[in-house]
C-alpha positions as CSV (number, residue, x, y, z in Angstrom):
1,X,-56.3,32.6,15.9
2,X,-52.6,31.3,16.5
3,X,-53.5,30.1,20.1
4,X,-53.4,26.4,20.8
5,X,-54.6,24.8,24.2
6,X,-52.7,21.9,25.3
7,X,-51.9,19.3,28.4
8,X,-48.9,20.6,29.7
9,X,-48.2,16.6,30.6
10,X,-48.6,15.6,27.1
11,X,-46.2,18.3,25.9
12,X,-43.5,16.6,28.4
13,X,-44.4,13.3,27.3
14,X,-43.6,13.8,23.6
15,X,-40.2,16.4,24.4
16,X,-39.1,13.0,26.8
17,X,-39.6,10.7,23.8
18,X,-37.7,13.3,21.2
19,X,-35.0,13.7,23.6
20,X,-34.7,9.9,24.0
21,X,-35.0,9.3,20.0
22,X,-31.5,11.8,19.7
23,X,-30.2,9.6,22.8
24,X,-30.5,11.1,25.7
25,X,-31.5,9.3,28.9
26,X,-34.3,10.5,31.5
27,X,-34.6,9.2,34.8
28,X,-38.2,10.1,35.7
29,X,-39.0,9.2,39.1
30,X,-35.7,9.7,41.1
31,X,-34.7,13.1,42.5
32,X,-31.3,14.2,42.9
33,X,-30.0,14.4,46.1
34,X,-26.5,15.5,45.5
35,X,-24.4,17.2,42.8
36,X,-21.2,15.1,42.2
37,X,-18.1,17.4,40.7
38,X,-15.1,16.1,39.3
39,X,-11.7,15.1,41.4
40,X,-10.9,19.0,42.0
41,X,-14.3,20.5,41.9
42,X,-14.8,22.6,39.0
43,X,-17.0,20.8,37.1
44,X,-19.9,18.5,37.5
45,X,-19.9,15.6,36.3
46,X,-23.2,14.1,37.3
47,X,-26.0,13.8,40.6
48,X,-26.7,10.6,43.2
49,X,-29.8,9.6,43.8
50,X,-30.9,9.3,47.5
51,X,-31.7,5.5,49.4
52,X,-34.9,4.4,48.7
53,X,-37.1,2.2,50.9
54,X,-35.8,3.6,54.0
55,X,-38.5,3.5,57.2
56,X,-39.2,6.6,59.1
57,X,-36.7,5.3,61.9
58,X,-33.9,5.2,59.3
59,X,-33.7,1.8,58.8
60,X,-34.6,-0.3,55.3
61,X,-37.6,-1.7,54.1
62,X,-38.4,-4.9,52.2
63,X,-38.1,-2.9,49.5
64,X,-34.9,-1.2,50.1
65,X,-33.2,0.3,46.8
66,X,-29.6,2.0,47.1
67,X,-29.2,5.3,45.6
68,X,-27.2,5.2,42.5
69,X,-24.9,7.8,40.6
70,X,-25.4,9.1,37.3
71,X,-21.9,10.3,35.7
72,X,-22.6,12.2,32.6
73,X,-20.6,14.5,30.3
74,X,-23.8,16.9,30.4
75,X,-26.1,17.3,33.2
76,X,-29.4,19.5,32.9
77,X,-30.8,20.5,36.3
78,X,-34.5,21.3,36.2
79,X,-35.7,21.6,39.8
80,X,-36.5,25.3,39.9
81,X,-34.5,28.0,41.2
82,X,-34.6,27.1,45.0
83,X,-34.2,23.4,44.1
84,X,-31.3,22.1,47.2
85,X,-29.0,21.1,43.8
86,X,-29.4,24.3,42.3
87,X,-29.0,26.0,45.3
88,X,-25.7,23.9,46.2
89,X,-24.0,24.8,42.5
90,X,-25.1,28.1,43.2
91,X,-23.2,28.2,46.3
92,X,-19.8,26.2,45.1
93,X,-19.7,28.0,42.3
94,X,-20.7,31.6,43.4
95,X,-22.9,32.1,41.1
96,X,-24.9,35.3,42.7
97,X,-21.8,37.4,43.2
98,X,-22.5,40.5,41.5
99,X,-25.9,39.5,40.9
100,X,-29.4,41.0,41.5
101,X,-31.5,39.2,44.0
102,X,-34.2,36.8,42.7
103,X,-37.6,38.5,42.6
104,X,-40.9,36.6,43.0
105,X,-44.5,37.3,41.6
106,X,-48.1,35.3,41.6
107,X,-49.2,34.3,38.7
108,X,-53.1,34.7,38.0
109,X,-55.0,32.1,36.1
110,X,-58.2,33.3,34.2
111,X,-61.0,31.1,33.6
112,X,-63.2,32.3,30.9
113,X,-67.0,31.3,30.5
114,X,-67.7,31.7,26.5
115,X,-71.2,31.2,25.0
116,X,-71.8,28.7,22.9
């Protein structure tokens, strides 16, 4: 009673659309590859997206794309705490001084079998 069961994709879909209805933009599809800061580097201001359509000698593709930068007065990061943009705020900005170091656990996923 109180529980609910439901796909964790769906869920994304529909927070994506309610965040787009109060105007904000999501870029699904292309990963940061750098934080940019403003002109003396205490603030972000944004991320650049990496090349795209680059061959495995370096070189591009037919289908070449270059990387683009998204300047914004608000930028959400959610890689994950060892995400290499997390891990390059948390380094310019020092954010583990004084801190506790980050713990890991497994999870453990039950499967039940009920009767019917």
């Amino acid at each position: 009673d109180g529980n609910y069961i439901i796909s964790l994709g769906q869920l994304c879909r529909w927070m994506g659309a309610k965040a787009e209805e109060l105007g904000v933009e999501i870029y699904p599809g292309f990963a940061a590859s750098e934080v940019l800061y403003n002109e003396d580097k205490t603030a972000v201001r944004g991320i650049a997206t990496r090349d795209m359509g680059i061959d495995k000698n370096g070189k591009p593709k037919e289908t070449f794309e270059r990387g683009v930068e998204l300047r914004a007065r608000q930028t959400l990061f959610a890689e994950g705490a060892r995400g290499s943009c997390s891990e390059s705020l948390i380094s310019h900005f020092n954010l583990r001084k004084g801190k506790s170091e980050q713990t890991y656990g497994l999870g453990i996923k039950e499967v039940w079998e009920i009767p019917e």
